[in-house]
C-alpha positions as CSV (number, residue, x, y, z in Angstrom):
1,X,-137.4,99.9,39.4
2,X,-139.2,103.2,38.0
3,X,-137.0,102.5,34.6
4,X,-138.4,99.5,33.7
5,X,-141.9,100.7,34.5
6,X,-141.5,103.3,31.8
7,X,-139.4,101.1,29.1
8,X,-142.5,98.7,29.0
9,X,-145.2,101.2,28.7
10,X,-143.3,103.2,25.8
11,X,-143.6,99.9,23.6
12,X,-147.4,99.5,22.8
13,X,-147.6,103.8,22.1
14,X,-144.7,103.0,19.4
15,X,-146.8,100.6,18.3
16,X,-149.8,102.6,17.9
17,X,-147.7,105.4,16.0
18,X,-146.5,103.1,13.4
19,X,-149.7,101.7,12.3
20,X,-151.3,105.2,12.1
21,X,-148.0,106.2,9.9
22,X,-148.6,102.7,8.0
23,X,-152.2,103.9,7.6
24,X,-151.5,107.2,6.1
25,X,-149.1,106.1,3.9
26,X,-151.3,103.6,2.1
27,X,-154.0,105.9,2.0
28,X,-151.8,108.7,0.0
29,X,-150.8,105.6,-2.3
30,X,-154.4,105.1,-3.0
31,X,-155.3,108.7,-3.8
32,X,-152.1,109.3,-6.1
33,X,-153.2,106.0,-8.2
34,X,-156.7,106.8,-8.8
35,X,-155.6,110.4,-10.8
36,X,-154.2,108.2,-13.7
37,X,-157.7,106.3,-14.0
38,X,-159.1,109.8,-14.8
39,X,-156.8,110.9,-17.1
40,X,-157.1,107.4,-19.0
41,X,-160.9,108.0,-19.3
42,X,-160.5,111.7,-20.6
43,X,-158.3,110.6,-23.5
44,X,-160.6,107.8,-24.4
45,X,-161.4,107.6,-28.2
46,X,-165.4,109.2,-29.0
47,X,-168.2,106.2,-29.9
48,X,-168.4,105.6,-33.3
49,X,-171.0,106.9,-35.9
50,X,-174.3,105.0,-36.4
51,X,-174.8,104.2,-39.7
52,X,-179.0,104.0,-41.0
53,X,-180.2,101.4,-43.3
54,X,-182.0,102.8,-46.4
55,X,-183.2,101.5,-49.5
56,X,-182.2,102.7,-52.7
57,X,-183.1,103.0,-56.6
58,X,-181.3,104.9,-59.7
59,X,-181.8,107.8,-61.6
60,X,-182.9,106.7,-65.0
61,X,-183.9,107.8,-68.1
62,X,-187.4,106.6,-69.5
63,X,-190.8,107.3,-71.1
64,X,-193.2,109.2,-69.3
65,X,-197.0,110.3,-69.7
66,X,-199.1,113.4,-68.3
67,X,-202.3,112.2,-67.4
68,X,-205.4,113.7,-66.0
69,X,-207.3,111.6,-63.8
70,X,-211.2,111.6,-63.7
71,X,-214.1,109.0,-62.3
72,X,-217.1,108.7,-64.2
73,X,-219.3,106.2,-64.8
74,X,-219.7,103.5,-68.1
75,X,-223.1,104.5,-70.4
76,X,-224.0,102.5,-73.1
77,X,-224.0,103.9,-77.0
78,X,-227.8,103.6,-77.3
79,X,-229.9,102.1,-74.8
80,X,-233.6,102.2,-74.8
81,X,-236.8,101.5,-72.8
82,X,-239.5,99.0,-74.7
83,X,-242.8,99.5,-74.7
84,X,-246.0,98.7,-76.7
85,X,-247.5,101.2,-78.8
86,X,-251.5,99.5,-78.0
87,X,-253.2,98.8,-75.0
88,X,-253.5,94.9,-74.2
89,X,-253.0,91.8,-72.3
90,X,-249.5,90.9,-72.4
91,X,-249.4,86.7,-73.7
92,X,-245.9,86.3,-74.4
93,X,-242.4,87.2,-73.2
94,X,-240.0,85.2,-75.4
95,X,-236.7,86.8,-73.8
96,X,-235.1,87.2,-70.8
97,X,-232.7,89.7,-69.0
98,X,-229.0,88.8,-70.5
99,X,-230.5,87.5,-74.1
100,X,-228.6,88.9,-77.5
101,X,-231.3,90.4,-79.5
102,X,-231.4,91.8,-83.1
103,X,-232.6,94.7,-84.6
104,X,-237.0,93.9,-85.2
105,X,-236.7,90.7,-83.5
106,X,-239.9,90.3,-81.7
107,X,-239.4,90.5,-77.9
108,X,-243.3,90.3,-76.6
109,X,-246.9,89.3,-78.4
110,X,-250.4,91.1,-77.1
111,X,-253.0,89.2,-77.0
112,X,-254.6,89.3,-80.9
113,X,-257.9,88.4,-80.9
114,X,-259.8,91.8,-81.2
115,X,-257.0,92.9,-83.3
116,X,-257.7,90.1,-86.2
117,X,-261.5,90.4,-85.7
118,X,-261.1,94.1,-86.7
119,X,-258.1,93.4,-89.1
120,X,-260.7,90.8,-90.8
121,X,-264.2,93.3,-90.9
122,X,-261.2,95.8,-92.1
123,X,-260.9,93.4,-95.3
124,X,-264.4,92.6,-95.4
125,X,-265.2,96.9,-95.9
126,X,-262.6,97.1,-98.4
127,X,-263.9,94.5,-100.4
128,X,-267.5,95.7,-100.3
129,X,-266.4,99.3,-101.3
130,X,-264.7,97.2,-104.1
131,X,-267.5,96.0,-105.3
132,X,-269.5,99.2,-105.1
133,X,-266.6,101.1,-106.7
134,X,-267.1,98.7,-109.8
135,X,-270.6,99.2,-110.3
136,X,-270.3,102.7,-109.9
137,X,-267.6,102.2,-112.2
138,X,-269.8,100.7,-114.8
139,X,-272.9,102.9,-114.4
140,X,-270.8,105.8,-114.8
141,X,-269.4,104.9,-118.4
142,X,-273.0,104.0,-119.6
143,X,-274.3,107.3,-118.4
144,X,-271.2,108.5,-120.3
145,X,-271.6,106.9,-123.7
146,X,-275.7,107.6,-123.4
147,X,-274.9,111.3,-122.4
148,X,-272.5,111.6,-125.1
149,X,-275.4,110.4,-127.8
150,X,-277.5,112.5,-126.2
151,X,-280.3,110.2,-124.8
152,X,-278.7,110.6,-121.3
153,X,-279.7,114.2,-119.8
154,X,-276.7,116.2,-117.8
155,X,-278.3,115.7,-114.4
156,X,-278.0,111.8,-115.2
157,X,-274.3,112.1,-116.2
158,X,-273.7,114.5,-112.9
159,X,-275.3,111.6,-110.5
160,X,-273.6,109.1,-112.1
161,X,-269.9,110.8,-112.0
162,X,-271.1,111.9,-108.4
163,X,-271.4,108.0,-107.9
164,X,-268.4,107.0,-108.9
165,X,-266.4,109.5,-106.9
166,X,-267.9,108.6,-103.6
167,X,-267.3,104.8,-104.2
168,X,-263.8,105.7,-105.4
169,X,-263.8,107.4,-101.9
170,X,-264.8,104.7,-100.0
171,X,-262.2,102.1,-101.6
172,X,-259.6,104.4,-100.4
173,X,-261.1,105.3,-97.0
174,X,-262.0,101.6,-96.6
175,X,-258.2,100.6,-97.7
176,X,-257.0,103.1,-95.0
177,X,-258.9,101.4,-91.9
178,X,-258.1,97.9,-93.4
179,X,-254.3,99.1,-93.2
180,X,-255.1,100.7,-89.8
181,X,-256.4,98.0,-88.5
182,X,-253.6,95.6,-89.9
183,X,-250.9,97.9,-88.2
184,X,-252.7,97.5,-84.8
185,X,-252.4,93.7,-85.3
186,X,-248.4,94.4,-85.8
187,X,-248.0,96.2,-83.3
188,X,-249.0,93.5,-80.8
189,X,-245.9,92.2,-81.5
190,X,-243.0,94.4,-79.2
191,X,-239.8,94.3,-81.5
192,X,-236.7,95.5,-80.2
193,X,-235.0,98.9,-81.6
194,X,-232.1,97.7,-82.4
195,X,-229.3,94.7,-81.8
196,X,-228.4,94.6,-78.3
197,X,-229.1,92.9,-75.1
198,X,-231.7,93.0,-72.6
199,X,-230.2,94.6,-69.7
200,X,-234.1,94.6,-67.7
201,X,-237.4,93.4,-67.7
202,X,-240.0,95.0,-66.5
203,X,-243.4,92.6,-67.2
204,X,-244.4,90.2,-65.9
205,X,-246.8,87.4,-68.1
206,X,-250.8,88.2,-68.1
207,X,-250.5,91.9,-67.6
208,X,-252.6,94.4,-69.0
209,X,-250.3,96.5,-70.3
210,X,-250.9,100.5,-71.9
211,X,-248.7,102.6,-74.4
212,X,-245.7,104.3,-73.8
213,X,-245.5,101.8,-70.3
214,X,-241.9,99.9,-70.0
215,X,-241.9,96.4,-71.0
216,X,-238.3,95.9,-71.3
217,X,-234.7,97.5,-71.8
218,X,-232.4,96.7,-74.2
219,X,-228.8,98.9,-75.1
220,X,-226.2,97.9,-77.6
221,X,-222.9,97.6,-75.4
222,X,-220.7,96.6,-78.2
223,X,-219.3,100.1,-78.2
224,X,-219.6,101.8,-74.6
225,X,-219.0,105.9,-73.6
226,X,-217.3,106.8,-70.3
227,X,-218.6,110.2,-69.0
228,X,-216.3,111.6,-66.7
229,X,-215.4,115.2,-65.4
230,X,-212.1,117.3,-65.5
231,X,-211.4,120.6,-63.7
232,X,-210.9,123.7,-65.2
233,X,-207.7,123.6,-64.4
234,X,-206.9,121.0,-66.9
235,X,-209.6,121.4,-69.4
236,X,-207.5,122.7,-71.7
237,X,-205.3,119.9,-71.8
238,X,-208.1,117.7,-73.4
239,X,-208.0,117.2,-76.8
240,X,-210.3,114.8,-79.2
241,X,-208.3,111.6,-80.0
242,X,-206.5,111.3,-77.0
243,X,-205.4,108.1,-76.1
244,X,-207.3,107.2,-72.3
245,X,-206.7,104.2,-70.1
246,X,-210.2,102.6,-68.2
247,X,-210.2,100.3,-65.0
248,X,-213.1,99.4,-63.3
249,X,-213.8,97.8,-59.9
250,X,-215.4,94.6,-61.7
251,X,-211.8,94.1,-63.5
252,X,-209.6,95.4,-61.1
253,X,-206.5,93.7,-62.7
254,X,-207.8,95.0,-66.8
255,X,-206.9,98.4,-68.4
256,X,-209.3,99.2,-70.9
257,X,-208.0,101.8,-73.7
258,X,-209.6,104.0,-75.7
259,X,-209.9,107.6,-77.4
260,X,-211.6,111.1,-76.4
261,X,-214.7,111.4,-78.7
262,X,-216.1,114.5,-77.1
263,X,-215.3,117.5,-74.9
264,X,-218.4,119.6,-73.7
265,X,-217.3,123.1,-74.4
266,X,-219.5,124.5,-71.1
267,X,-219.0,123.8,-67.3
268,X,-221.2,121.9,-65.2
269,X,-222.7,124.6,-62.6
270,X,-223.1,122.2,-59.7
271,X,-219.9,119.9,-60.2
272,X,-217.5,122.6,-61.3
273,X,-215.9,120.3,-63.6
274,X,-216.4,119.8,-67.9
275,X,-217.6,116.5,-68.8
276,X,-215.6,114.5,-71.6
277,X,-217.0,111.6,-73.0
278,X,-214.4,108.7,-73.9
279,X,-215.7,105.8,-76.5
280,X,-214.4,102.2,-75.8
281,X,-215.4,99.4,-77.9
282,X,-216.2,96.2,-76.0
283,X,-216.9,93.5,-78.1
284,X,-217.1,90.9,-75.3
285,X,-219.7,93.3,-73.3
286,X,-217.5,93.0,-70.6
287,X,-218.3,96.8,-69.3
288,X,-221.8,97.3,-67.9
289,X,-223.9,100.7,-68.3
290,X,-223.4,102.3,-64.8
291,X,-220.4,100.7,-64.3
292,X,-218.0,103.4,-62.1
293,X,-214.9,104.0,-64.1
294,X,-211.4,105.6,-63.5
295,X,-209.9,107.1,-66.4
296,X,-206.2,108.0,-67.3
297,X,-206.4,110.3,-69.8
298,X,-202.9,110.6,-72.2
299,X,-202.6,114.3,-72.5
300,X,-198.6,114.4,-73.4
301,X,-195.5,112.8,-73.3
302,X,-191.7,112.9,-72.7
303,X,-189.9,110.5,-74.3
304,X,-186.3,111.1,-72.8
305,X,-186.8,112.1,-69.2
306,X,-185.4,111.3,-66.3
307,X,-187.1,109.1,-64.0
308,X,-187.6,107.9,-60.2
309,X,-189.5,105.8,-58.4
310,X,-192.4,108.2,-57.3
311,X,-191.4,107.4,-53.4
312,X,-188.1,108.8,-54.0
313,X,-189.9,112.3,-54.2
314,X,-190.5,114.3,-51.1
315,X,-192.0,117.4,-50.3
316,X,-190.9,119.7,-46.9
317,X,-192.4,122.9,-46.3
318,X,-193.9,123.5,-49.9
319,X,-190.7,122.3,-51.7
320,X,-189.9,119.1,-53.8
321,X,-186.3,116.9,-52.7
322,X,-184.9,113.9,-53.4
323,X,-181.9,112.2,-51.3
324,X,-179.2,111.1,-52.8
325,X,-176.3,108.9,-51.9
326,X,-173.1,109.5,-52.1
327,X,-169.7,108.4,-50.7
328,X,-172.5,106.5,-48.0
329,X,-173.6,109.8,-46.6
330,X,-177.1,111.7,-47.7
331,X,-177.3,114.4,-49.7
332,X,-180.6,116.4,-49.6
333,X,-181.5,118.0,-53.2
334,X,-183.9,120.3,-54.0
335,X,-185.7,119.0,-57.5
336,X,-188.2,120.1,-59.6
337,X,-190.9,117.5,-60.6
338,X,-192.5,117.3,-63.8
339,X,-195.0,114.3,-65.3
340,X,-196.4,111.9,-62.9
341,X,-197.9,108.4,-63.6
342,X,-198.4,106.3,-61.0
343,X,-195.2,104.5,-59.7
344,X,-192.5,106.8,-61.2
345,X,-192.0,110.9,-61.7
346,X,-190.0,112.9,-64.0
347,X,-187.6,115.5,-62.0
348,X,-186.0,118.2,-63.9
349,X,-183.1,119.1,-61.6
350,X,-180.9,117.7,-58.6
351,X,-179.5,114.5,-59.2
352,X,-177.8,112.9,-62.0
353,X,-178.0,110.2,-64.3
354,X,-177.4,106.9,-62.9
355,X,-177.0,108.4,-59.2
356,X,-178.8,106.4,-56.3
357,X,-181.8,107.8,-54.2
358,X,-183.3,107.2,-50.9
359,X,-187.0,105.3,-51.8
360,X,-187.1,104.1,-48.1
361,X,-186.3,105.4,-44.7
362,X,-185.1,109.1,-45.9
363,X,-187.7,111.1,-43.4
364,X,-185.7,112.5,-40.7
365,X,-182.2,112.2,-42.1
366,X,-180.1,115.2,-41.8
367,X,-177.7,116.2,-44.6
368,X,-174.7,114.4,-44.4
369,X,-175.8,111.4,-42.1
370,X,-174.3,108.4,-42.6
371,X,-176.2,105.4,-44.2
372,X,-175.8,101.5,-45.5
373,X,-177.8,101.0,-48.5
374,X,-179.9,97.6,-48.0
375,X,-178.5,94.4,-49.3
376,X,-174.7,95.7,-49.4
């Protein structure tokens, strides 16, 4: 009986032992299979390189200007304020601001009565020192002829000579007022100067008016002078005849050309700067005295040069580079610029003829990085 007590018990610890074994086992199997997952990941191949997008252009060869670039303002050839030369009620304004004149046309009338009252008494003295001139005239060649048969005495010769001269006198003097007095009655007529155009008016109809007082302004803008100022640093690049391109804010999308006429030879104290006068005809009086003006002045050339798009230039830490492409990695040059003009630059060294560089998305690019050049 005791035997089979024991047989039965030893069943369920057998049991128990050969699910812990079971256990272990499985748990070994799971350990050695995760050390190949590790290995796999440590020979893994590294991520591939990212490749920027730039845009590019080519090095070519072209014409290039220097220029010096100065702001100024438009001023026109001659230009002048009209006034009247007499005192007098103003009666007639016969042009307006914007009118073409011509050289003595007659712009603005005085009032002219006083003027022909006096002109007229003017004629009427010179007439009446006519007429006394003649008799004195006459008397004196009687007293002649009787002086010279001796009937006239000397003292009757002397008055009538003495007669004579102060009518002749007062023809002369009376001739002067009348022409005095005529040249009043002109100038109650305001002419203009010169041809031009009435750029302002300053009267208004009924005024009293005095001499010397602006009436109106004409200037001739047919042929117009930009005044501008250039440094010191590049004074001595100006030269008379140099070509000069003009825009203006009014035009924004016209060049105007035309030529250095004069170069003050002194600076300007309080600007620092030498002023140099350009001349630019403008025969449809498109340009306006006061106008502000940028000019491009043409101070030399390179004819053979070679040529970037001015973005393509960049400047680190006080040095000039371009980047270049090649075999689709960057290549950082140092460069040397020369002439500027407004889109493009001239570089005297780095790359080469024909050889593509960065105009867009270069900053930050280390040498060698690879890149995919836009539209490819």
């Amino acid at each position: 009986m005791p035997r089979i007590s024991i047989s039965r018990m030893s069943i369920p610890i057998g049991l128990c032992i050969l699910a812990i074994g079971a256990a272990a086992f499985l748990s070994g199997c799971s350990k050695n299979n995760e050390k190949p997952a590790v290995a796999s990941q440590s020979k893994s191949e590294p991520k591939s390189e990212f490749a920027v997008s730039v845009k590019v252009a080519p090095v070519v060869r072209a014409s290039i200007k220097s220029t010096i670039n100065a702001v100024g303002a438009v001023l026109a050839l001659n230009q002048a304020k009209v006034s009247a030369k007499i005192p007098g009620k103003l009666e007639e304004v016969l042009v307006e601001e914007g009118d073409r004149v011509k050289a003595g046309q007659t712009l603005a009338k005085l009032e002219k009565t006083d003027f022909v009252l006096t002109r007229n008494q003017a004629e009427a003295a010179v007439a009446m020192a006519e007429a006394n001139f003649s008799k004195a005239k006459t008397d004196w060649a009687r007293a002649r002829e009787l002086f010279e048969k001796g009937i006239a005495s000397q003292q009757q010769f002397d008055l009538a000579k003495s007669g004579f001269d102060v009518a002749e006198a007062a023809v002369k003097q009376a001739k002067a007022d009348m022409g005095l007095a005529q040249n009043q009655l002109d100038n109650a007529n305001v002419t203009a100067p010169f041809a031009g155009t009435v750029t302002h008016k300053y009267c208004c109809l009924g005024e009293r008016v005095a001499p010397g007082q602006p009436l109106l302004e004409v200037a001739d803008i047919s042929t117009v002078d930009i005044e501008v100022g250039v440094s010191d640093k590049r004074f001595s690049d100006v030269k008379l005849g140099q070509s000069a391109t003009i825009i203006v804010d009014g035009y924004p999308d016209m060049n105007f050309t035309g030529k250095v006429k004069k170069v003050q030879p002194s600076i300007d104290a309080a600007t620092r700067t030498f002023k140099v006068t350009i001349g630019i005809a403008n025969p449809q009086e498109l340009l306006k005295p006061g106008m502000f003006a940028r000019a491009n002045i043409v101070v030399d050339f390179h004819q053979d040069a070679l040529v970037v798009p001015k973005a393509a230039l960049l400047e680190e830490e006080g040095k000039y580079l371009v980047v270049a492409v090649r075999g689709g990695r960057i290549k950082r040059l140092d460069t040397v610029p020369g002439f500027v003009e407004t889109d493009k630059v001239e570089i005297l060294s780095g790359p080469s003829e024909g050889e593509q560089v960065v105009i867009e998305g270069a900053y930050g690019l280390a040498q060698d990085a690879l890149v995919k050049v836009s539209g490819e």
